[in-house]
Structures are given as structure tokens and as C-alpha cells.
C-alpha positions, 0 to 999 in steps of 0.5 A: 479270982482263985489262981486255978485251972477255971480262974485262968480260963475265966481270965483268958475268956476275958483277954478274948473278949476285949481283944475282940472289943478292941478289933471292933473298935479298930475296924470301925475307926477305919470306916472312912479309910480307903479301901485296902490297896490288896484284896484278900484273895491276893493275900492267899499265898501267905495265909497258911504260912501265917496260920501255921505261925505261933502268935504272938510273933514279932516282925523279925519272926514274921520275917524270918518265916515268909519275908519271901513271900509274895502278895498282891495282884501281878501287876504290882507285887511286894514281898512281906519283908517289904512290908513288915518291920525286921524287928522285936520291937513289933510283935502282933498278936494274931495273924488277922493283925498281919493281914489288916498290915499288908493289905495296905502296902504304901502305908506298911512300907512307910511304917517299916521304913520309921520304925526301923530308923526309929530303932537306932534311938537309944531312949525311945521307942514308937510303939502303942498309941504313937504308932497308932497316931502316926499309921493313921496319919498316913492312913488320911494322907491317902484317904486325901490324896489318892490319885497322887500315887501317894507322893504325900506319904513318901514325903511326910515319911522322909520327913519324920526319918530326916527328924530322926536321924537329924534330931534323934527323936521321934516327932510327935503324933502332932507334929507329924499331923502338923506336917501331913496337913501342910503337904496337903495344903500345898498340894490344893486339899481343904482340911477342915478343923474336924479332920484327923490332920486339922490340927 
């Protein structure tokens, strides 16, 4: 492809279509989650505060610029620095990606929570499909639990902070899984072997 002006268009065209084949496949991956814990009509103090940031923004950015921010309903608010990681290592690429982020905080603060631990690693980084795999973990552990108040998620995101600061490496999205599935176990959950955490 000739590095021109239509070349360049064509090539950007081409990044829009599969971010947005990769949105569809995301969406419908979620297809069993449980519905969002915020709707997105509690979302509307922060939509023009995103709208008007430059994306791709990091989490520190993100922060910097409406971390004060409150969302959710008003019995059970959170501000966005709650919820989105202070960080460079977090970079989303539209404000659609933040949104999908903060409308389910229990598992956006579990995720804040190990990655700003996870940062003090000197040789790794929990990024990319790890991320994914470890966000989907605590994605099922509310999917199986939800009357809980997520008391599993608090507890299999203690553990993976203790294993990091006790071990100095991120556990795998398997031993995660592992320990998600034996915290369901105990608390009386089947988990069948086609299941996420039946592993």
C-alpha cells in the first residue's frame, strides 16, 4: 500500500473495522455476564467529560481529568478514580472502553486494585490477554454468586495481591481460575468442566 494520503485513510478504515469486529466479539462474549451493576443513564455525569478527552488516554490521564467524578445510582456511588487504574500501563482506546469499564464497579475496583499492585513488579506487566482472562474470571465469579455482595471477588482479589507481593509474580490466568473455582466450590457452587473456571 503506497504510503500517501489515500493509503493512510485506507489503512485507518481498515484499524476501524477491526476495532469494531473486536468490540462485537467482545460484546458477545459478554452475552452470559450479568447485567451491568450501573446503567447507563447513571453514567451521564461523566459522559461529556469523556467525550471531550483525547483518545487513546491512559488511566492516570483518565484520572487526572475526572477521577472526581461521581457515577451510579444514589444509594451506592463511586468516583471514577475508584474505578479506573492511576496508571500509564492502562491505555483505552475510546470512551465506550471506559464506560463498558465503570459500569461494573466490583470488578473495576478488583482490577484497579491488582493492577496497581502488579506495578511495583520490576520484569512484568498484566496487560493483554492476561488482563482479559483474569477480568473474566471475576466477571464469573458474580455471574455465580450474585447474592453474595460479591464476597468471592474480594477474596480471590486478596489472593492474587498476597501472591504478588508475597511471590513477586502475577499468577496465571489459570491459577487464578484455579482459586476462583475452589472459592465457589466452597461456598456450595457446581462448576461444570465447560465452565470458565472449570478447569
Amino acid at each position: 500500500m503506497a504510503d500517501d494520503k489515500d493509503g493512510r485513510e485506507k489503512q485507518a478504515r481498515n484499524e476501524d473495522d477491526r476495532q469494531r469486529r473486536r468490540d462485537v466479539e467482545a460484546e458477545l462474549e459478554r452475552g452470559d455476564e450479568p447485567e451491568p451493576e450501573i446503567d447507563a443513564a447513571d453514567l451521564d455525569d461523566v459522559e461529556a467529560d469523556l467525550e471531550s478527552l483525547d483518545f487513546p488516554a491512559t488511566g492516570a490521564e483518565i484520572v487526572a481529568a475526572i477521577g472526581d467524578r461521581d457515577i451510579g445510582p444514589s444509594d451506592e456511588r463511586y468516583t471514577v478514580e475508584q474505578l479506573v487504574p492511576e496508571t500509564d500501563a492502562v491505555v483505552f482506546d475510546s470512551p465506550d472502553r471506559v464506560r463498558v469499564r465503570i459500569q461494573r464497579p466490583t470488578v473495576a475496583a478488583a482490577m484497579k486494585r491488582i493492577v496497581e499492585a502488579s506495578e511495583a513488579l520490576p520484569n512484568e506487566e498484566l496487560g493483554g490477554s492476561q488482563h482479559d482472562a483474569y477480568e473474566k474470571t471475576f466477571f464469573e465469579l458474580q455471574r455465580l454468586s450474585p447474592d453474595d455482595d460479591d464476597e468471592a471477588i474480594g477474596v480471590v482479589r486478596d489472593w492474587v495481591v498476597d501472591r504478588i507481593r508475597d511471590k513477586e509474580k502475577l499468577p496465571t490466568s489459570r491459577q487464578i481460575r484455579r482459586q476462583a473455582a475452589k472459592i465457589c466450590r466452597e461456598e456450595g457452587h457446581q462448576i461444570r468442566n465447560d465452565d470458565w473456571l472449570g478447569i
